[in-house]
N, C-alpha and C positions, 0 to 999 in steps of 0.2 A: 684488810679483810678480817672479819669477825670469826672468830673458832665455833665452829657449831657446835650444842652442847649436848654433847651424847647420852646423858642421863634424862635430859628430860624428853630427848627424841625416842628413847625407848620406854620411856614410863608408861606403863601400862593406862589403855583410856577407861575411864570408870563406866564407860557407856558399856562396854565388853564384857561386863564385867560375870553375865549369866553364858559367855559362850567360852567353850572348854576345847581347846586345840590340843590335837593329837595326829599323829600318822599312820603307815597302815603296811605291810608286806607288797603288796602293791606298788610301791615307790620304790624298793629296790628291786624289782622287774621280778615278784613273784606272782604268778599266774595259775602255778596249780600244786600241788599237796604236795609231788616227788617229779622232780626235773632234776636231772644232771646240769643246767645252766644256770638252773638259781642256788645263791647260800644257803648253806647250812641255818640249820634254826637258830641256833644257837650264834652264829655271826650274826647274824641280821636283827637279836636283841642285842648283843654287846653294841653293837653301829648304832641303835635306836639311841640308846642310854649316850652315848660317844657326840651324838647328835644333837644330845641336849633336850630328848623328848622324853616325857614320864608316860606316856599314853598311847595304847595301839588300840587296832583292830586284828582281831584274829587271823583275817586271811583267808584263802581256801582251807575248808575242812580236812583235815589231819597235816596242814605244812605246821605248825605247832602243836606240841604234845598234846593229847586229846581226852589225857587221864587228868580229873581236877586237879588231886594231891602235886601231879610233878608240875602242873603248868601254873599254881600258886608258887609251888618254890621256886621254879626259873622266874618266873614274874616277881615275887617277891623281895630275890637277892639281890636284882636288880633295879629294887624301887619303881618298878613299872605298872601300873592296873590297866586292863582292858574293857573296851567301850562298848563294844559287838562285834556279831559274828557274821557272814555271809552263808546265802545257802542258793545254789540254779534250781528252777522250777521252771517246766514247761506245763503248763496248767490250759493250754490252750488244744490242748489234746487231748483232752475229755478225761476220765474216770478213771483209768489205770494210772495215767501221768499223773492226776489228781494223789491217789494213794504213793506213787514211788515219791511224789514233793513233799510228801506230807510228814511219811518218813524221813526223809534227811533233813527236814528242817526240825522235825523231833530230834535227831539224833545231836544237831546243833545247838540246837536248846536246851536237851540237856546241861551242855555241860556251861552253856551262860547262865542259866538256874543255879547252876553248885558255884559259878562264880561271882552271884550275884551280878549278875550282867542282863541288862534289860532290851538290849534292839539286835533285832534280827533284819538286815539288810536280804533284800527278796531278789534277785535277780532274773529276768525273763530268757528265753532258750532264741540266742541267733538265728537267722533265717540263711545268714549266709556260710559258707567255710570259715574258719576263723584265719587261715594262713592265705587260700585264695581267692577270695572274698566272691567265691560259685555259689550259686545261689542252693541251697537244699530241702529246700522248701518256699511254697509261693511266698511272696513278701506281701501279699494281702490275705486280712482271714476272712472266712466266711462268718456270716451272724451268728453261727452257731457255734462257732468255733470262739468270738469275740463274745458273744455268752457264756461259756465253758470258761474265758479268761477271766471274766472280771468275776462271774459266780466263785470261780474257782481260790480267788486273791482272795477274797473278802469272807471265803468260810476257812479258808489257813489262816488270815489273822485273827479271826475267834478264836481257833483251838489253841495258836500259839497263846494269844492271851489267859483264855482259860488253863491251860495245863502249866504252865513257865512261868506267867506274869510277863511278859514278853510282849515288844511293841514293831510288827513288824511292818516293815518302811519298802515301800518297793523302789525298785531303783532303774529309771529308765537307760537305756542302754542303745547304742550305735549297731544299727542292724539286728531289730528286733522289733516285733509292730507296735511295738510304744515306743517312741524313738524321737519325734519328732514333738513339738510344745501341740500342735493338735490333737496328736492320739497321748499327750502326756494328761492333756485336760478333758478329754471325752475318758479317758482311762478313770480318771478321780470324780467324772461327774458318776461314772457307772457305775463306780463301786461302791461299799456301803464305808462313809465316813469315821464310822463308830470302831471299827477293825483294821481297816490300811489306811497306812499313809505314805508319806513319800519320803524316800531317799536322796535329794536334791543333789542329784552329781552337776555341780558347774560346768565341768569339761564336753560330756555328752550330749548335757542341753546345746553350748555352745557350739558343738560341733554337727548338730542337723541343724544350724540356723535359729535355737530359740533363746526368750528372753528369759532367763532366770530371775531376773526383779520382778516382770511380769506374772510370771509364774507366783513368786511368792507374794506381790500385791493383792493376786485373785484366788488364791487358795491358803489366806494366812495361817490357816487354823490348823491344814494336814500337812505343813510342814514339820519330821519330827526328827532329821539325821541331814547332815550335810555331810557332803565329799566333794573336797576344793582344789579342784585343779585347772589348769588354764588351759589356750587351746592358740596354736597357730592357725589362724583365720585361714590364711590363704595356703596354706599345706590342704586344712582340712577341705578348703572347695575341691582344690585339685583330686584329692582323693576319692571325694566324692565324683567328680566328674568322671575318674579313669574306673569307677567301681571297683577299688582294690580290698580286699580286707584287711580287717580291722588292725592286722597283727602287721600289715603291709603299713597301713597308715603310721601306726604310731615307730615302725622302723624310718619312715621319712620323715619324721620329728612331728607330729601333729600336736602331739601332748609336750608344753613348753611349763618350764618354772617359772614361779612370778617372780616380776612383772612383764616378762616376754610377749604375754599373749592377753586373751580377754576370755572373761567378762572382768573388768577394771576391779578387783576387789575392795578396792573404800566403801561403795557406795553400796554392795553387796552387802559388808559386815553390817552395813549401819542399820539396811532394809532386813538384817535377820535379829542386830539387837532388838529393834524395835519392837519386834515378835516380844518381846518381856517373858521370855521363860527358855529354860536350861536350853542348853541345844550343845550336841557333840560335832564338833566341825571337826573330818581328819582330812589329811592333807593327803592326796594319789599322784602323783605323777607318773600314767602309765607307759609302764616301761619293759619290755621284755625280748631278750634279754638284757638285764642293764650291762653295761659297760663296765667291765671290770673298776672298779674302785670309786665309780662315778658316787652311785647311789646316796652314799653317807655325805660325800662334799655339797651332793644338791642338796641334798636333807638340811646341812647349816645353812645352807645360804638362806633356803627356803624360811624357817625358822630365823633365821636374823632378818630377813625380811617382814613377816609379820609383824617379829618383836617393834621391829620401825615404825611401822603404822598403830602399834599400841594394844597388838593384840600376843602376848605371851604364850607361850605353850603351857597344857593344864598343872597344875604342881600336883595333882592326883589324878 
Protein backbone atom coordinates (compact mmCIF):
# COMPACT_ATOMS: atom_id res chain seq x y z
CA UNK A 1 0.00 0.00 0.00
CA UNK A 2 1.06 3.30 -1.01
CA UNK A 3 1.61 6.13 1.93
CA UNK A 4 -0.66 8.92 0.91
CA UNK A 5 0.97 12.04 0.62
CA UNK A 6 -0.08 14.54 3.05
CA UNK A 7 1.33 17.62 1.65
CA UNK A 8 -0.02 17.50 -1.42
CA UNK A 9 -3.48 16.37 0.09
CA UNK A 10 -3.44 19.55 1.99
CA UNK A 11 -2.19 21.96 -0.65
CA UNK A 12 -4.21 24.48 -0.79
CA UNK A 13 -6.62 24.44 -4.51
CA UNK A 14 -5.73 27.68 -6.55
CA UNK A 15 -9.32 27.54 -7.56
CA UNK A 16 -10.08 28.92 -3.68
CA UNK A 17 -8.12 31.00 -3.91
CA UNK A 18 -10.56 34.48 -3.61
CA UNK A 19 -12.58 32.51 -0.60
CA UNK A 20 -11.17 33.39 2.94
CA UNK A 21 -12.30 30.80 5.79
CA UNK A 22 -12.76 31.92 9.17
CA UNK A 23 -15.20 30.92 12.38
CA UNK A 24 -17.45 32.44 14.44
CA UNK A 25 -18.51 32.57 18.53
CA UNK A 26 -21.30 30.57 17.39
CA UNK A 27 -19.22 27.23 17.19
CA UNK A 28 -18.46 27.18 20.52
CA UNK A 29 -22.31 27.46 21.61
CA UNK A 30 -22.32 31.24 21.87
CA UNK A 31 -25.73 32.45 21.52
CA UNK A 32 -25.97 35.77 23.31
CA UNK A 33 -23.78 38.68 24.75
CA UNK A 34 -23.90 37.39 28.79
CA UNK A 35 -24.71 33.66 29.65
CA UNK A 36 -23.30 31.92 32.56
CA UNK A 37 -22.98 28.63 30.01
CA UNK A 38 -20.90 30.16 27.52
CA UNK A 39 -16.91 31.12 27.66
CA UNK A 40 -15.42 33.75 28.66
CA UNK A 41 -14.43 36.18 25.75
CA UNK A 42 -11.25 35.89 26.22
CA UNK A 43 -11.21 31.84 26.23
CA UNK A 44 -13.03 31.52 23.21
CA UNK A 45 -10.13 33.79 21.39
CA UNK A 46 -7.33 31.95 22.90
CA UNK A 47 -9.35 28.54 21.55
CA UNK A 48 -9.76 30.31 18.10
CA UNK A 49 -5.96 31.14 17.76
CA UNK A 50 -5.33 27.29 19.66
CA UNK A 51 -7.55 26.11 16.66
CA UNK A 52 -5.41 27.33 14.16
CA UNK A 53 -7.88 30.12 12.84
CA UNK A 54 -6.81 33.89 12.15
CA UNK A 55 -10.34 34.94 11.49
CA UNK A 56 -13.79 35.40 13.32
CA UNK A 57 -17.05 36.98 13.33
CA UNK A 58 -18.02 39.02 16.09
CA UNK A 59 -20.80 37.28 17.55
CA UNK A 60 -23.87 38.70 19.36
CA UNK A 61 -23.33 42.37 20.21
CA UNK A 62 -21.51 43.12 23.31
CA UNK A 63 -20.12 38.88 23.80
CA UNK A 64 -16.64 40.75 22.62
CA UNK A 65 -15.41 43.98 23.71
CA UNK A 66 -17.51 46.66 22.03
CA UNK A 67 -14.82 49.53 22.51
CA UNK A 68 -12.56 49.59 19.18
CA UNK A 69 -9.23 50.52 20.96
CA UNK A 70 -9.59 47.08 23.34
CA UNK A 71 -11.16 44.82 20.68
CA UNK A 72 -8.05 45.80 18.09
CA UNK A 73 -5.55 44.90 21.06
CA UNK A 74 -7.27 41.56 22.09
CA UNK A 75 -7.59 40.82 18.33
CA UNK A 76 -4.31 42.05 17.58
CA UNK A 77 -2.13 40.21 20.19
CA UNK A 78 -3.47 37.52 19.00
CA UNK A 79 -2.98 37.78 15.28
CA UNK A 80 -6.66 37.71 14.68
CA UNK A 81 -8.95 40.33 12.29
CA UNK A 82 -12.48 40.20 12.08
CA UNK A 83 -14.92 39.61 9.06
CA UNK A 84 -18.56 40.93 10.44
CA UNK A 85 -20.90 41.56 12.72
CA UNK A 86 -24.47 40.18 13.44
CA UNK A 87 -27.44 42.37 14.35
CA UNK A 88 -31.72 40.75 15.06
CA UNK A 89 -34.19 42.87 13.18
CA UNK A 90 -37.69 42.39 13.27
CA UNK A 91 -38.57 44.80 10.47
CA UNK A 92 -41.83 42.91 9.76
CA UNK A 93 -43.55 44.99 12.20
CA UNK A 94 -43.86 48.17 10.74
CA UNK A 95 -42.22 51.64 11.90
CA UNK A 96 -41.19 51.40 15.56
CA UNK A 97 -39.43 47.81 14.90
CA UNK A 98 -38.11 49.65 11.66
CA UNK A 99 -36.35 52.44 14.00
CA UNK A 100 -35.25 50.07 17.22
CA UNK A 101 -33.49 47.75 13.89
CA UNK A 102 -32.08 50.48 12.61
CA UNK A 103 -30.61 51.50 15.87
CA UNK A 104 -28.68 48.41 16.78
CA UNK A 105 -27.54 47.83 13.51
CA UNK A 106 -26.09 51.52 13.87
CA UNK A 107 -24.74 50.69 17.03
CA UNK A 108 -23.07 47.54 15.25
CA UNK A 109 -21.68 49.35 12.60
CA UNK A 110 -20.22 51.53 14.28
CA UNK A 111 -17.84 49.76 15.62
CA UNK A 112 -17.15 47.55 12.11
CA UNK A 113 -16.47 51.22 10.69
CA UNK A 114 -13.63 51.85 13.39
CA UNK A 115 -12.59 48.21 12.49
CA UNK A 116 -12.68 48.63 9.07
CA UNK A 117 -15.05 45.83 8.82
CA UNK A 118 -17.52 45.85 5.96
CA UNK A 119 -20.61 43.13 6.44
CA UNK A 120 -23.20 43.20 8.58
CA UNK A 121 -25.02 39.78 8.81
CA UNK A 122 -29.13 40.76 9.19
CA UNK A 123 -30.97 38.38 11.01
CA UNK A 124 -34.82 37.97 10.94
CA UNK A 125 -37.15 37.81 14.47
CA UNK A 126 -38.38 33.87 15.21
CA UNK A 127 -41.89 33.21 15.13
CA UNK A 128 -41.51 30.57 17.40
CA UNK A 129 -40.04 30.23 21.31
CA UNK A 130 -36.62 29.55 20.89
CA UNK A 131 -36.32 26.85 23.72
CA UNK A 132 -40.07 25.46 23.16
CA UNK A 133 -40.44 25.83 19.71
CA UNK A 134 -44.49 27.61 20.85
CA UNK A 135 -45.42 29.28 18.41
CA UNK A 136 -45.54 33.41 19.28
CA UNK A 137 -46.58 34.72 16.68
CA UNK A 138 -48.57 33.53 13.33
CA UNK A 139 -45.96 31.68 11.19
CA UNK A 140 -47.68 33.51 8.12
CA UNK A 141 -47.44 37.44 7.34
CA UNK A 142 -49.92 39.44 6.16
CA UNK A 143 -49.07 41.54 2.73
CA UNK A 144 -48.58 44.32 4.69
CA UNK A 145 -46.66 43.02 7.06
CA UNK A 146 -44.52 41.10 4.10
CA UNK A 147 -44.36 44.81 2.65
CA UNK A 148 -43.04 46.32 5.90
CA UNK A 149 -40.28 43.21 5.55
CA UNK A 150 -38.90 43.49 2.41
CA UNK A 151 -39.50 47.60 2.39
CA UNK A 152 -38.01 47.58 5.62
CA UNK A 153 -34.49 45.15 4.50
CA UNK A 154 -33.89 47.09 1.72
CA UNK A 155 -34.00 50.86 3.26
CA UNK A 156 -31.54 49.38 6.41
CA UNK A 157 -29.07 48.34 3.72
CA UNK A 158 -29.10 51.89 2.26
CA UNK A 159 -28.30 53.55 5.41
CA UNK A 160 -26.04 50.90 6.54
CA UNK A 161 -24.19 51.49 3.09
CA UNK A 162 -24.55 55.07 3.19
CA UNK A 163 -23.42 55.97 6.75
CA UNK A 164 -20.59 52.75 7.48
CA UNK A 165 -19.73 51.60 3.97
CA UNK A 166 -21.22 48.47 5.11
CA UNK A 167 -22.76 45.45 3.14
CA UNK A 168 -25.55 44.11 4.81
CA UNK A 169 -26.37 40.23 3.90
CA UNK A 170 -29.55 38.98 5.31
CA UNK A 171 -29.44 35.77 6.62
CA UNK A 172 -32.27 33.38 6.46
CA UNK A 173 -33.08 31.60 9.46
CA UNK A 174 -35.09 28.27 10.82
CA UNK A 175 -38.39 29.40 12.11
CA UNK A 176 -38.77 32.77 10.84
CA UNK A 177 -41.04 33.63 7.42
CA UNK A 178 -37.93 33.53 5.22
CA UNK A 179 -36.92 30.22 6.18
CA UNK A 180 -37.65 28.09 3.56
CA UNK A 181 -35.75 28.39 -0.46
CA UNK A 182 -39.35 29.82 -1.58
CA UNK A 183 -39.69 32.69 0.84
CA UNK A 184 -35.64 32.84 0.52
CA UNK A 185 -36.28 33.64 -3.31
CA UNK A 186 -39.53 35.66 -3.21
CA UNK A 187 -37.53 37.50 -0.23
CA UNK A 188 -34.65 38.56 -2.87
CA UNK A 189 -37.05 38.90 -5.74
CA UNK A 190 -38.80 41.56 -3.43
CA UNK A 191 -36.26 43.38 -2.29
CA UNK A 192 -34.22 45.88 -3.92
CA UNK A 193 -30.84 44.25 -5.19
CA UNK A 194 -28.75 47.43 -5.08
CA UNK A 195 -28.96 47.35 -0.88
CA UNK A 196 -29.46 43.54 0.40
CA UNK A 197 -28.03 40.62 -0.20
CA UNK A 198 -27.78 37.35 1.40
CA UNK A 199 -26.13 35.67 3.94
CA UNK A 200 -26.02 32.05 2.75
CA UNK A 201 -26.08 29.88 5.91
CA UNK A 202 -25.75 26.27 4.42
CA UNK A 203 -27.14 24.77 7.57
CA UNK A 204 -30.74 26.58 7.65
CA UNK A 205 -31.21 26.38 3.96
CA UNK A 206 -30.55 22.66 4.60
CA UNK A 207 -32.51 22.18 7.29
CA UNK A 208 -36.19 23.55 5.71
CA UNK A 209 -35.42 21.35 2.77
CA UNK A 210 -33.60 23.89 0.35
CA UNK A 211 -30.85 23.71 -2.32
CA UNK A 212 -28.14 25.99 -1.53
CA UNK A 213 -26.36 25.45 -5.17
CA UNK A 214 -29.69 26.18 -6.34
CA UNK A 215 -29.95 29.18 -4.56
CA UNK A 216 -26.66 30.31 -5.72
CA UNK A 217 -27.04 29.15 -9.47
CA UNK A 218 -30.34 31.60 -9.59
CA UNK A 219 -29.30 34.47 -7.46
CA UNK A 220 -25.24 34.64 -8.44
CA UNK A 221 -24.86 38.17 -8.10
CA UNK A 222 -26.49 38.65 -4.26
CA UNK A 223 -24.45 36.23 -2.98
CA UNK A 224 -22.10 38.26 -0.57
CA UNK A 225 -21.22 36.24 3.07
CA UNK A 226 -21.37 32.57 3.72
CA UNK A 227 -21.95 30.57 7.04
CA UNK A 228 -21.01 26.77 6.46
CA UNK A 229 -22.37 24.47 8.48
CA UNK A 230 -23.84 21.16 7.93
CA UNK A 231 -26.98 19.58 8.89
CA UNK A 232 -28.28 15.94 9.98
CA UNK A 233 -30.88 15.27 7.54
CA UNK A 234 -32.76 12.96 9.34
CA UNK A 235 -32.42 14.63 13.02
CA UNK A 236 -33.64 17.72 11.16
CA UNK A 237 -36.94 16.06 9.62
CA UNK A 238 -37.62 14.61 12.89
CA UNK A 239 -37.51 17.91 14.31
CA UNK A 240 -39.35 19.30 12.11
CA UNK A 241 -42.11 16.71 12.39
CA UNK A 242 -42.31 16.87 16.37
CA UNK A 243 -42.34 20.95 15.89
CA UNK A 244 -39.54 21.34 18.63
CA UNK A 245 -37.63 24.49 18.87
CA UNK A 246 -34.80 25.47 17.59
CA UNK A 247 -32.67 25.16 20.74
CA UNK A 248 -34.52 21.61 21.05
CA UNK A 249 -33.29 20.60 17.68
CA UNK A 250 -29.78 21.43 17.70
CA UNK A 251 -29.66 19.85 21.51
CA UNK A 252 -30.60 16.40 19.50
CA UNK A 253 -27.67 16.97 17.26
CA UNK A 254 -29.33 18.60 14.13
CA UNK A 255 -26.29 20.79 13.53
CA UNK A 256 -23.29 18.11 12.64
CA UNK A 257 -19.40 18.97 11.60
CA UNK A 258 -18.20 17.98 8.34
CA UNK A 259 -18.48 15.65 6.61
CA UNK A 260 -21.31 14.18 8.84
CA UNK A 261 -24.15 15.87 7.28
CA UNK A 262 -25.04 17.72 4.01
CA UNK A 263 -25.12 19.83 1.83
CA UNK A 264 -21.77 17.75 0.46
CA UNK A 265 -19.33 20.67 0.60
CA UNK A 266 -16.81 20.10 -2.61
CA UNK A 267 -19.36 20.97 -4.91
CA UNK A 268 -20.56 24.04 -2.80
CA UNK A 269 -16.88 25.62 -2.57
CA UNK A 270 -16.54 25.08 -6.26
CA UNK A 271 -20.22 26.66 -7.14
CA UNK A 272 -19.15 29.70 -4.70
CA UNK A 273 -15.39 30.03 -6.31
CA UNK A 274 -16.96 30.29 -9.41
CA UNK A 275 -18.60 33.34 -8.25
CA UNK A 276 -14.84 34.98 -9.19
CA UNK A 277 -14.88 37.48 -6.38
CA UNK A 278 -13.75 37.74 -2.40
CA UNK A 279 -16.24 35.93 -0.38
CA UNK A 280 -15.98 35.43 3.52
CA UNK A 281 -16.98 31.74 4.39
CA UNK A 282 -17.00 31.24 8.45
CA UNK A 283 -17.59 28.18 9.71
CA UNK A 284 -21.04 27.90 12.63
CA UNK A 285 -21.58 24.77 14.05
CA UNK A 286 -24.60 25.61 16.18
CA UNK A 287 -24.22 24.58 19.34
CA UNK A 288 -25.68 25.77 22.64
CA UNK A 289 -24.65 24.94 25.13
CA UNK A 290 -21.42 23.39 23.93
CA UNK A 291 -20.03 20.72 25.61
CA UNK A 292 -17.51 21.37 27.96
CA UNK A 293 -14.12 21.20 26.01
CA UNK A 294 -15.76 19.96 22.85
CA UNK A 295 -15.95 23.24 20.94
CA UNK A 296 -12.03 23.87 20.20
CA UNK A 297 -11.43 19.91 19.21
CA UNK A 298 -14.36 20.23 16.64
CA UNK A 299 -12.92 23.53 15.56
CA UNK A 300 -9.45 21.38 14.46
CA UNK A 301 -11.06 18.66 13.17
CA UNK A 302 -13.27 21.08 11.18
CA UNK A 303 -10.35 23.08 9.94
CA UNK A 304 -8.26 19.99 9.11
CA UNK A 305 -11.02 18.99 7.29
CA UNK A 306 -11.19 21.85 4.97
CA UNK A 307 -7.59 22.07 4.88
CA UNK A 308 -8.12 18.28 3.06
CA UNK A 309 -10.21 19.39 0.47
CA UNK A 310 -7.74 22.39 -0.36
CA UNK A 311 -9.48 25.03 1.32
CA UNK A 312 -7.11 26.68 4.17
CA UNK A 313 -8.22 28.92 6.81
CA UNK A 314 -7.57 32.89 5.93
CA UNK A 315 -3.94 33.90 7.01
CA UNK A 316 -5.57 37.46 7.61
Amino acid sequence: MTTPDLATETRPNPAYSRLSLGTAPDSWGIWFPDDPQQPHWSTFLDEVVEAGFKTIELGPYGYLPTHPEQLKDELGQRGLTLTGGTVGAALHHGGDAFEHGRKDAFSVCELLSAMDVHHLVVLPEQYTDLHTGALTQPSELTAEQWGDLVEGHSTLGRLVEEEFAVRAGFHPHVDTHVDTQAFIEKFLDDTDPETVSLCLDTGHVSYCSGDNREIISRYPDRISYIHLKQVDPGVAAQARTDRVGFYEAVQRGAMVEPPLGVPTMEPLLRDLAALGRDLRLIIEQDMYPAPPGSAKAIAVRTREYFAGIGLPPAER
